[in-house]
PyMOL commands that place a pseudoatom at each C-alpha (Angstrom):
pseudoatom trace, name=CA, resn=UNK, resi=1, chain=A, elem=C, hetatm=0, pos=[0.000, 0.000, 0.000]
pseudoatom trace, name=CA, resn=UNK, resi=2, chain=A, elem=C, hetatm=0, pos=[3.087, 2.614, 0.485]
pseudoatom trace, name=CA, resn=UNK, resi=3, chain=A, elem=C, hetatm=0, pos=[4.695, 1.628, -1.981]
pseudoatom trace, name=CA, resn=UNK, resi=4, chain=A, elem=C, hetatm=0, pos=[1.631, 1.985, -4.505]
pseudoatom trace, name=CA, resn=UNK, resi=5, chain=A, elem=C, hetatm=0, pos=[1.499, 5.714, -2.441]
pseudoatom trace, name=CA, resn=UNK, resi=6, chain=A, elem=C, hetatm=0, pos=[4.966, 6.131, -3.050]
pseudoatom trace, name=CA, resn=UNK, resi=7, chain=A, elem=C, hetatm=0, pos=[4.895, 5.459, -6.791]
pseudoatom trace, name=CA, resn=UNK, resi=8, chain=A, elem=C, hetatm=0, pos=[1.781, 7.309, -7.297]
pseudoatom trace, name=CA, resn=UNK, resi=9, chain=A, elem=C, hetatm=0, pos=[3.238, 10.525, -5.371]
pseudoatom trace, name=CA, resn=UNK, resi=10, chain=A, elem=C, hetatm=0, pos=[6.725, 10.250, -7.705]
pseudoatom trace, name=CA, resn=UNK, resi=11, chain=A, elem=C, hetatm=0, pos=[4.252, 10.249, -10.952]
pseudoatom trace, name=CA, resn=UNK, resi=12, chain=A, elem=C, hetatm=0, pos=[2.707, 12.989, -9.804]
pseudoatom trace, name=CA, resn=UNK, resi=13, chain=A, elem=C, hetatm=0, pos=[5.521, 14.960, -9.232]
pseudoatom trace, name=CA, resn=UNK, resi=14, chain=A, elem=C, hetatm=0, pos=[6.809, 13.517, -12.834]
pseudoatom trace, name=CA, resn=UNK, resi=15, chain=A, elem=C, hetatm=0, pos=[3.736, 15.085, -14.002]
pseudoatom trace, name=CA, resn=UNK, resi=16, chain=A, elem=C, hetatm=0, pos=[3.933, 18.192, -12.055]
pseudoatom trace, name=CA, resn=UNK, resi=17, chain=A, elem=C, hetatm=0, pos=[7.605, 18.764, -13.531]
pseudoatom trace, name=CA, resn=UNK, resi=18, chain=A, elem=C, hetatm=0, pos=[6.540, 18.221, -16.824]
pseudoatom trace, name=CA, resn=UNK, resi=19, chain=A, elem=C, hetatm=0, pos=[3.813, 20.406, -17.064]
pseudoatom trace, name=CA, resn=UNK, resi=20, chain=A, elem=C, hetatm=0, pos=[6.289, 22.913, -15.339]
pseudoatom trace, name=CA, resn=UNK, resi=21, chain=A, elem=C, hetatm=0, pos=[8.649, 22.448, -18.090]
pseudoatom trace, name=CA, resn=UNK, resi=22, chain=A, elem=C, hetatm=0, pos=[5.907, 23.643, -20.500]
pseudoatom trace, name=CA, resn=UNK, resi=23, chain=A, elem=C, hetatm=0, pos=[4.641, 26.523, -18.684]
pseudoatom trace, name=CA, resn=UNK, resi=24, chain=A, elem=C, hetatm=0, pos=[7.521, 28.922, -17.437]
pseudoatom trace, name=CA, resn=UNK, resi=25, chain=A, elem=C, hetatm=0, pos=[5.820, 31.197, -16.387]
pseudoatom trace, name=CA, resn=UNK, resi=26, chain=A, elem=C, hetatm=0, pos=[4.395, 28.979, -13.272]
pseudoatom trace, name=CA, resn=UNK, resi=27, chain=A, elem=C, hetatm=0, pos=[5.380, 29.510, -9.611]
pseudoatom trace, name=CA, resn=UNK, resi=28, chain=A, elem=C, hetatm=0, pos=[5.681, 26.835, -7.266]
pseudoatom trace, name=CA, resn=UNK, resi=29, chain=A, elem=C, hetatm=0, pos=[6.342, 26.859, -3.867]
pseudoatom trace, name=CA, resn=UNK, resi=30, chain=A, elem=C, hetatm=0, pos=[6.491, 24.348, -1.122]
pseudoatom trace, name=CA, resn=UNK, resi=31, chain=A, elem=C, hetatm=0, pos=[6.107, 24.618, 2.941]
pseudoatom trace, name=CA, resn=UNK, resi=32, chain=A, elem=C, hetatm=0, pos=[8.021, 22.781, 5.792]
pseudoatom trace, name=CA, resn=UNK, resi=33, chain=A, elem=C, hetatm=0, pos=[4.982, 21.271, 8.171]
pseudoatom trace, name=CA, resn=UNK, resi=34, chain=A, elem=C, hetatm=0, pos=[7.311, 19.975, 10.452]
pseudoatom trace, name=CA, resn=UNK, resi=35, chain=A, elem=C, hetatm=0, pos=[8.925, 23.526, 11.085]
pseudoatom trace, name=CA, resn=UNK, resi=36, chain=A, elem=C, hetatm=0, pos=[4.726, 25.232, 10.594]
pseudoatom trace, name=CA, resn=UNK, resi=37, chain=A, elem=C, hetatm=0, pos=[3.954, 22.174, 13.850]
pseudoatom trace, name=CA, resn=UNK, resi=38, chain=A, elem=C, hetatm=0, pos=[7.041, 22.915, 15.852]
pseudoatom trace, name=CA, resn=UNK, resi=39, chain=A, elem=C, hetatm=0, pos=[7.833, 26.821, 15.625]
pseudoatom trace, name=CA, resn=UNK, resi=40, chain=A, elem=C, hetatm=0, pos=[4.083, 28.447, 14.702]
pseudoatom trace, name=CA, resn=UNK, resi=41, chain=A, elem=C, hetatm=0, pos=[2.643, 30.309, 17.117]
pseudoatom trace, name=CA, resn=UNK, resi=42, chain=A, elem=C, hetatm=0, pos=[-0.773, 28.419, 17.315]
pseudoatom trace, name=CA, resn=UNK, resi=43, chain=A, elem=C, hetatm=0, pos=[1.578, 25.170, 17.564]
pseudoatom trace, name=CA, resn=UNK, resi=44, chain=A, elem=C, hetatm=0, pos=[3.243, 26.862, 20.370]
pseudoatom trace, name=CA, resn=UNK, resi=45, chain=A, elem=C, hetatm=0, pos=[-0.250, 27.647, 22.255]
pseudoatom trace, name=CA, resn=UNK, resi=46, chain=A, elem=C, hetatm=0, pos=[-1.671, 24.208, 21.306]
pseudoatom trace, name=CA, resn=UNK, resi=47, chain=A, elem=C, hetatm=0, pos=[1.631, 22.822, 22.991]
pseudoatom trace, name=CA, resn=UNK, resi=48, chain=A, elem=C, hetatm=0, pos=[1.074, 24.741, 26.165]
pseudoatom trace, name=CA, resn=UNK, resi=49, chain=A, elem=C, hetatm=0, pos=[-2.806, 24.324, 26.235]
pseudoatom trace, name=CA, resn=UNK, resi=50, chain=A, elem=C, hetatm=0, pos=[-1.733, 20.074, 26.406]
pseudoatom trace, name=CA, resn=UNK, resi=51, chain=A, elem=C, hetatm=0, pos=[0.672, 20.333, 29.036]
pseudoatom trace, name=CA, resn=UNK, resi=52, chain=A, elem=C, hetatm=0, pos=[-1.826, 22.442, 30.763]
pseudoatom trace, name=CA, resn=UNK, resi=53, chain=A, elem=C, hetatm=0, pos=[-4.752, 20.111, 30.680]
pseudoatom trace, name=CA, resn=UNK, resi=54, chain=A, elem=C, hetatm=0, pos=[-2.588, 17.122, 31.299]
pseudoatom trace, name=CA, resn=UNK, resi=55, chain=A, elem=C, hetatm=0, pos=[0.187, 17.854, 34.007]
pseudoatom trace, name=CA, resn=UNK, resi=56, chain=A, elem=C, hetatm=0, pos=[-1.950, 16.934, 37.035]
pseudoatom trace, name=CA, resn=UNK, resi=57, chain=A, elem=C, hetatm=0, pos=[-2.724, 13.139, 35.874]
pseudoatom trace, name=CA, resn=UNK, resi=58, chain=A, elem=C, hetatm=0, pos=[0.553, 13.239, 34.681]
pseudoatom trace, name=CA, resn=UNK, resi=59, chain=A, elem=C, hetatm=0, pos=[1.926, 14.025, 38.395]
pseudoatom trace, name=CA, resn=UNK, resi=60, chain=A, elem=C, hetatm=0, pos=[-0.351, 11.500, 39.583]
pseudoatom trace, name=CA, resn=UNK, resi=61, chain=A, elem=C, hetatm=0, pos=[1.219, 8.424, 37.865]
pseudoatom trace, name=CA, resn=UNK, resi=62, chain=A, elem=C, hetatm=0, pos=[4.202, 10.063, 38.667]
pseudoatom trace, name=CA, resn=UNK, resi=63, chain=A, elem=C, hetatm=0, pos=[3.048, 9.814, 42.234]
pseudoatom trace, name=CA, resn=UNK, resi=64, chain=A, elem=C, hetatm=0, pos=[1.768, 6.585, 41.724]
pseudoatom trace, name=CA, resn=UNK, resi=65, chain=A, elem=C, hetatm=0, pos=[4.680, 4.656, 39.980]
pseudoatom trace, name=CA, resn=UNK, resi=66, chain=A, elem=C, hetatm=0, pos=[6.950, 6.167, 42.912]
pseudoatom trace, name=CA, resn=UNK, resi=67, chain=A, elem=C, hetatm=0, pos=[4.173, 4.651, 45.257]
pseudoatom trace, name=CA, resn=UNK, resi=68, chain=A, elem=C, hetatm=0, pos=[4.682, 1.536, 43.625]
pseudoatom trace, name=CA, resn=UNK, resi=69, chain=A, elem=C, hetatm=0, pos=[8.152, 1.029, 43.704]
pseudoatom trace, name=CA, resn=UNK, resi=70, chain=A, elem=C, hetatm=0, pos=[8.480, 2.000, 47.211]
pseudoatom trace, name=CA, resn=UNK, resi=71, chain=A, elem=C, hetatm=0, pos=[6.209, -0.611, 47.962]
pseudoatom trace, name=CA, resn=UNK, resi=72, chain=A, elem=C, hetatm=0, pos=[8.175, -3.319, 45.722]
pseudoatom trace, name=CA, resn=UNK, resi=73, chain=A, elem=C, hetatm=0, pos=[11.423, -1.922, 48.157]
pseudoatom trace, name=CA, resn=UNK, resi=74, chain=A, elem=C, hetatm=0, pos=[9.727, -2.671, 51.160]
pseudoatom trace, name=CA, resn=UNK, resi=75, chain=A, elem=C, hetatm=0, pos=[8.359, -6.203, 49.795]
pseudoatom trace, name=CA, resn=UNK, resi=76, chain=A, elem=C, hetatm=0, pos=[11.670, -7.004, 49.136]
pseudoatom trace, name=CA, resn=UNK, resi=77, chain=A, elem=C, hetatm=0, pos=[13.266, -5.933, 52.238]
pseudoatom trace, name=CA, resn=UNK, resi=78, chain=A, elem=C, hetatm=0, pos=[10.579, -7.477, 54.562]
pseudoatom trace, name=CA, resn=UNK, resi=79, chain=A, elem=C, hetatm=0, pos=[10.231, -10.554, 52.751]
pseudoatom trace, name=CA, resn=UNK, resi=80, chain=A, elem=C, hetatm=0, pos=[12.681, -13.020, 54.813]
pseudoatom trace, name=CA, resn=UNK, resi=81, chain=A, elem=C, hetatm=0, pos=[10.341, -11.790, 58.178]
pseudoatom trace, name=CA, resn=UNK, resi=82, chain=A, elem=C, hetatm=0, pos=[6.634, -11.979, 56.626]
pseudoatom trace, name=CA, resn=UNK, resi=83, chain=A, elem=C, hetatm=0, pos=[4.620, -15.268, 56.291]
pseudoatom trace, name=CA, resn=UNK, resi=84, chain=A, elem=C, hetatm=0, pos=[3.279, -17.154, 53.596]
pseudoatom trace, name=CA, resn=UNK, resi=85, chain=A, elem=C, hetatm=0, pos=[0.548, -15.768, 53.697]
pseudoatom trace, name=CA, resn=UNK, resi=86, chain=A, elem=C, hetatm=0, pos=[1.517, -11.789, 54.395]
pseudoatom trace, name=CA, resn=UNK, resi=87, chain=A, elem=C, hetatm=0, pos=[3.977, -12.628, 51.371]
pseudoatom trace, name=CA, resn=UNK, resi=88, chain=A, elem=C, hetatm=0, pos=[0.997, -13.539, 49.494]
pseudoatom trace, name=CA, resn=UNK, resi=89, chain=A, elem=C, hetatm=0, pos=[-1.558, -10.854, 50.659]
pseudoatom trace, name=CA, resn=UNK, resi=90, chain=A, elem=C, hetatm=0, pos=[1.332, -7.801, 49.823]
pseudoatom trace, name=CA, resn=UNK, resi=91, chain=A, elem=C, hetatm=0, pos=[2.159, -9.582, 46.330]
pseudoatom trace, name=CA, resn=UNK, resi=92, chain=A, elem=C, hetatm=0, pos=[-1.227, -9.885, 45.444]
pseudoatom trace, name=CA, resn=UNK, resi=93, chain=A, elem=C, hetatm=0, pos=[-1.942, -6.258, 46.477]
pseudoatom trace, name=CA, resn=UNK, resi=94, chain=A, elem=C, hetatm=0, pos=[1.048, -5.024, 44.284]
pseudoatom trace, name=CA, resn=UNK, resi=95, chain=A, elem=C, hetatm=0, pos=[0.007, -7.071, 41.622]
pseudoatom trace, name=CA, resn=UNK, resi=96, chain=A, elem=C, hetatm=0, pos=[-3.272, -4.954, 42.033]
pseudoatom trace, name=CA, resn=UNK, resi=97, chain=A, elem=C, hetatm=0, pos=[-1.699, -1.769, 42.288]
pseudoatom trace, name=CA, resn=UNK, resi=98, chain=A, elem=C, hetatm=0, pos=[0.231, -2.335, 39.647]
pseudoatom trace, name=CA, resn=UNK, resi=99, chain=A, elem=C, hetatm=0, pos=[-2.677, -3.309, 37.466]
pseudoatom trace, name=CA, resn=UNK, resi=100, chain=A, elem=C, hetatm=0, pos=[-4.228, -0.020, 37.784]
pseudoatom trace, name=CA, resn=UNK, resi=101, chain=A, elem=C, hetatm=0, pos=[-1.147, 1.679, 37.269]
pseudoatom trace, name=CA, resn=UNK, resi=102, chain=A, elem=C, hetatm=0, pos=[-0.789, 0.556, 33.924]
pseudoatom trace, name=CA, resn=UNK, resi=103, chain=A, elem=C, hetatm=0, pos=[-4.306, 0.848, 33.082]
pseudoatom trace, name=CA, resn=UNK, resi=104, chain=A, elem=C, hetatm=0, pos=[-4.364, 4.683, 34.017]
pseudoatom trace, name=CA, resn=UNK, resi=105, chain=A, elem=C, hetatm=0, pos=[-1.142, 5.150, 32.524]
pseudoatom trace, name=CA, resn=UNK, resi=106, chain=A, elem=C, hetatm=0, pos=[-2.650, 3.545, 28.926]
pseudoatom trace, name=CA, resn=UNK, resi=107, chain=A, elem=C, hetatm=0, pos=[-5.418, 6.127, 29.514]
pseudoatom trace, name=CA, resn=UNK, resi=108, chain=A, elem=C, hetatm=0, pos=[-3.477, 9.134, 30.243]
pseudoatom trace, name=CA, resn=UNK, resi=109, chain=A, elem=C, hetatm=0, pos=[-1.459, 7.695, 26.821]
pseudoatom trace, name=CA, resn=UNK, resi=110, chain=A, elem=C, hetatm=0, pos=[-4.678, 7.568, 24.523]
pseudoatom trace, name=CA, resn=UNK, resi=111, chain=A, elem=C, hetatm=0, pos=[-5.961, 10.357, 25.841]
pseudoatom trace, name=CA, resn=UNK, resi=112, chain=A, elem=C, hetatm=0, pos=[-2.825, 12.698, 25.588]
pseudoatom trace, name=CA, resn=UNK, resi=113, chain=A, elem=C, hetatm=0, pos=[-2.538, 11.396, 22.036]
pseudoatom trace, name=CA, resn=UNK, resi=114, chain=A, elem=C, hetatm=0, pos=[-6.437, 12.039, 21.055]
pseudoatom trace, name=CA, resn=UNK, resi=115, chain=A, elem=C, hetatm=0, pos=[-6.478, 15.560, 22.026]
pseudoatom trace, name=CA, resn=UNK, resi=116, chain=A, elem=C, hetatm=0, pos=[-2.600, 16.061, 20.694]
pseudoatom trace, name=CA, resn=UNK, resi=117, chain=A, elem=C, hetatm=0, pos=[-4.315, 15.201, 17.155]
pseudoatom trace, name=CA, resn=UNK, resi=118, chain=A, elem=C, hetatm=0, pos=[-7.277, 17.537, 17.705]
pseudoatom trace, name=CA, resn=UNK, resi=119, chain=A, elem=C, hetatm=0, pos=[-4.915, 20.134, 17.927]
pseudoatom trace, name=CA, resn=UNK, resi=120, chain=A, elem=C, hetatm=0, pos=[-2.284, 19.476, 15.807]
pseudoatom trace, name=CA, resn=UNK, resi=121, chain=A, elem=C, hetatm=0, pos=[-5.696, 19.481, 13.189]
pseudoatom trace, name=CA, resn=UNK, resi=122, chain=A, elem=C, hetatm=0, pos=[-6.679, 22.673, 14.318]
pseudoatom trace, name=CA, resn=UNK, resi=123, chain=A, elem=C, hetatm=0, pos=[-3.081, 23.725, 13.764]
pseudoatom trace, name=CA, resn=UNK, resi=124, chain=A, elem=C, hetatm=0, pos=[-3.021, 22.409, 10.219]
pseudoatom trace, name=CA, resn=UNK, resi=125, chain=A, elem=C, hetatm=0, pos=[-6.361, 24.017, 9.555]
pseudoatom trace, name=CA, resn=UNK, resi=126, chain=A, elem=C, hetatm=0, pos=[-4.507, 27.310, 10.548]
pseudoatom trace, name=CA, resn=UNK, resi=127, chain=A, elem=C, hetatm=0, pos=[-1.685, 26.321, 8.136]
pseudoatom trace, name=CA, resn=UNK, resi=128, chain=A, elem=C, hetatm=0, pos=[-3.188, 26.136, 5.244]
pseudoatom trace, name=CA, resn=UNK, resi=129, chain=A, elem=C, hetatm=0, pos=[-5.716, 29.021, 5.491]
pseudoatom trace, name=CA, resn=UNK, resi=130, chain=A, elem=C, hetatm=0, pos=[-2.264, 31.388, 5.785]
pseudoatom trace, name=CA, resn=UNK, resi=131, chain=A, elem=C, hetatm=0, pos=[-0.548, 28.783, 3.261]
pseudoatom trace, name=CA, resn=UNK, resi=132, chain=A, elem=C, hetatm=0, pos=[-3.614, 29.923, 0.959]
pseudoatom trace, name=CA, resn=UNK, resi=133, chain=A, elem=C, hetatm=0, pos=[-3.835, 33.315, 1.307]
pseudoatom trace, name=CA, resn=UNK, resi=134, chain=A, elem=C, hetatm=0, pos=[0.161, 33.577, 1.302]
pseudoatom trace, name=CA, resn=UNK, resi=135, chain=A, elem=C, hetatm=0, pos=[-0.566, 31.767, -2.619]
pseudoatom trace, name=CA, resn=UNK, resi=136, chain=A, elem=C, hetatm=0, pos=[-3.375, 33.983, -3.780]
pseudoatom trace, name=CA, resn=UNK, resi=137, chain=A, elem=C, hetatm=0, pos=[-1.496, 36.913, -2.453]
pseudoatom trace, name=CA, resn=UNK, resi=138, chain=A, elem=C, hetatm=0, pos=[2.252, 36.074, -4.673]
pseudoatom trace, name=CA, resn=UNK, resi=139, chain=A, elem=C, hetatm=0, pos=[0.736, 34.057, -7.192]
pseudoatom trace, name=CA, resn=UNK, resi=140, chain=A, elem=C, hetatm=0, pos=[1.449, 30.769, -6.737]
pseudoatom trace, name=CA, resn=UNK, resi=141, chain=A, elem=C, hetatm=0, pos=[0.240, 28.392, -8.962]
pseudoatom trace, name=CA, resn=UNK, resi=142, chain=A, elem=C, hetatm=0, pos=[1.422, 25.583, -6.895]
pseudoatom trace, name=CA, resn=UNK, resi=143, chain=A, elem=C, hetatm=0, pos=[2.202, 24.747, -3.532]
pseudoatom trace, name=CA, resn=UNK, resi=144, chain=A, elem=C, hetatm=0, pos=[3.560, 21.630, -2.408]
pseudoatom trace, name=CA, resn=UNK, resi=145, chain=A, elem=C, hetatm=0, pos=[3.904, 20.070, 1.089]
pseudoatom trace, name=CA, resn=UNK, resi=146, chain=A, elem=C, hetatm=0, pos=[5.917, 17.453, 1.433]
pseudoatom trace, name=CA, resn=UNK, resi=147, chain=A, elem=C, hetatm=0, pos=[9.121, 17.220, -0.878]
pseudoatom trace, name=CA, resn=UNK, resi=148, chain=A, elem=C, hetatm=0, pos=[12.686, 15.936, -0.974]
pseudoatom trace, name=CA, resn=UNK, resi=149, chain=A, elem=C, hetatm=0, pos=[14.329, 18.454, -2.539]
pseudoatom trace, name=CA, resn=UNK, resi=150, chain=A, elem=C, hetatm=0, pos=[13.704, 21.661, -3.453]
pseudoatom trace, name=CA, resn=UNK, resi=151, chain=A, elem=C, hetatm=0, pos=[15.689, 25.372, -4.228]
pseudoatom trace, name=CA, resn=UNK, resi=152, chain=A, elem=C, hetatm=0, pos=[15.236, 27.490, -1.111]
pseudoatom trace, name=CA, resn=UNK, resi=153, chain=A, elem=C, hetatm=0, pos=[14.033, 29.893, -3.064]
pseudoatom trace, name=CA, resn=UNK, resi=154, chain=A, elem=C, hetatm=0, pos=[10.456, 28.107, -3.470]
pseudoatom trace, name=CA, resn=UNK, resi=155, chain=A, elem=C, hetatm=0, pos=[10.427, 27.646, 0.083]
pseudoatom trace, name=CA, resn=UNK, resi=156, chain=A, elem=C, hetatm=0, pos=[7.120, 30.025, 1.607]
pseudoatom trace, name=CA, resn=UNK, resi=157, chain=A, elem=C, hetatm=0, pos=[7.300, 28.704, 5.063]
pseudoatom trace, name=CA, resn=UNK, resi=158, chain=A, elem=C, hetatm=0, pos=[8.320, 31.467, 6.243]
pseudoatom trace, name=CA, resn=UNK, resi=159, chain=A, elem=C, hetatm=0, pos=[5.977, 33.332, 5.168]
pseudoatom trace, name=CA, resn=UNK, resi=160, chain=A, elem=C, hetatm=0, pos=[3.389, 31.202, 6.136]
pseudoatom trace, name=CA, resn=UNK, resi=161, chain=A, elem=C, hetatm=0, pos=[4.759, 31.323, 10.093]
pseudoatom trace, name=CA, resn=UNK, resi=162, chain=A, elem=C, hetatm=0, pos=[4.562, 35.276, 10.133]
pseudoatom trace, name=CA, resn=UNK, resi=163, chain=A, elem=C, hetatm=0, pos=[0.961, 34.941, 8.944]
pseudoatom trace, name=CA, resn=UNK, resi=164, chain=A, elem=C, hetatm=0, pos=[0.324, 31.882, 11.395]
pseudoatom trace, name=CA, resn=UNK, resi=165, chain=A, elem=C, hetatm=0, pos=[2.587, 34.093, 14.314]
pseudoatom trace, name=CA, resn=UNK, resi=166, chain=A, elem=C, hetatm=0, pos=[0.963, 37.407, 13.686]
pseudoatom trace, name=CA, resn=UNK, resi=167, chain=A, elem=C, hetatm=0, pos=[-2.688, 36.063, 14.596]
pseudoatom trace, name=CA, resn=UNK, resi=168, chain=A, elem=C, hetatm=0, pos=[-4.299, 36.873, 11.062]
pseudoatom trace, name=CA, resn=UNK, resi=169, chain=A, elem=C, hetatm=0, pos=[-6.134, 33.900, 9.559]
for i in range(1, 169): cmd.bond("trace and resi %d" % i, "trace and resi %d" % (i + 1))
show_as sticks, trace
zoom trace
């Protein structure tokens, strides 16, 4: 399936080039979306918004694995005194523990990556509204995302970040 992708993206671009070829006059440029996700302002906000909403359960299995592993120390270092059955009881009530642990931390992990998506979509949204106006406003007859190589000179990113930085949509 990636590779059928892959081939159908490098005909395109075949394509692309050749029609370039025939039509000088054209102007193509092409953004960087990993720079638009990591240095744009709304990127920035989105960043801090997550951190925001998520640092307390993150503290909390913080809390919780250090809870744990205290309690795995003192298992181990009680163990030659307890019983049978007190060996049994804490083990099983680690186990437990434990249990839960992972189960909130695969939580926190889905949930953190659901609403990282929502905003990295908002984010994009952003992107290509500036991306678009940025084309209408210099006449770009093309604008291309993802690429391998390209003249810097065809790169609009830039542009694109002091649209996406200055607020204006």
């Amino acid at each position: 399936m990636k590779q059928a992708k892959a081939m159908w993206s490098v005909a395109v671009v075949f394509a692309l080039a050749a029609v370039c070829a025939h039509a000088q006059d054209s102007k193509i440029g092409y953004i960087n979306t990993q720079r638009i996700t990591a240095e744009s302002g709304p990127a920035k906000a989105a960043q801090a918004k997550l951190e925001l909403e998520f640092s307390k359960r993150q503290k909390e299995l913080g809390d919780l694995q250090t809870a744990l592993k205290t309690m795995s120390d003192r298992f181990e270092r009680d163990a030659p005194t307890l019983t049978e059955s007190q060996r049994a009881t804490r083990q099983k009530e680690f186990t437990e523990q434990n249990r839960d642990f992972q189960r909130k931390q695969r939580e926190f992990q889905e949930d953190l990556n659901g609403r990282r998506n929502e905003e990295l979509q908002q984010v994009l949204d952003k992107a290509n509204k500036a991306v678009k106006q940025v084309a209408e406003a210099e006449k770009y007859d093309l604008v291309i995302q993802e690429v391998v190589y390209s003249n810097a000179r065809h790169d609009i990113t830039e542009k694109v970040l002091k649209i996406l930085n200055s607020g204006t949509k």
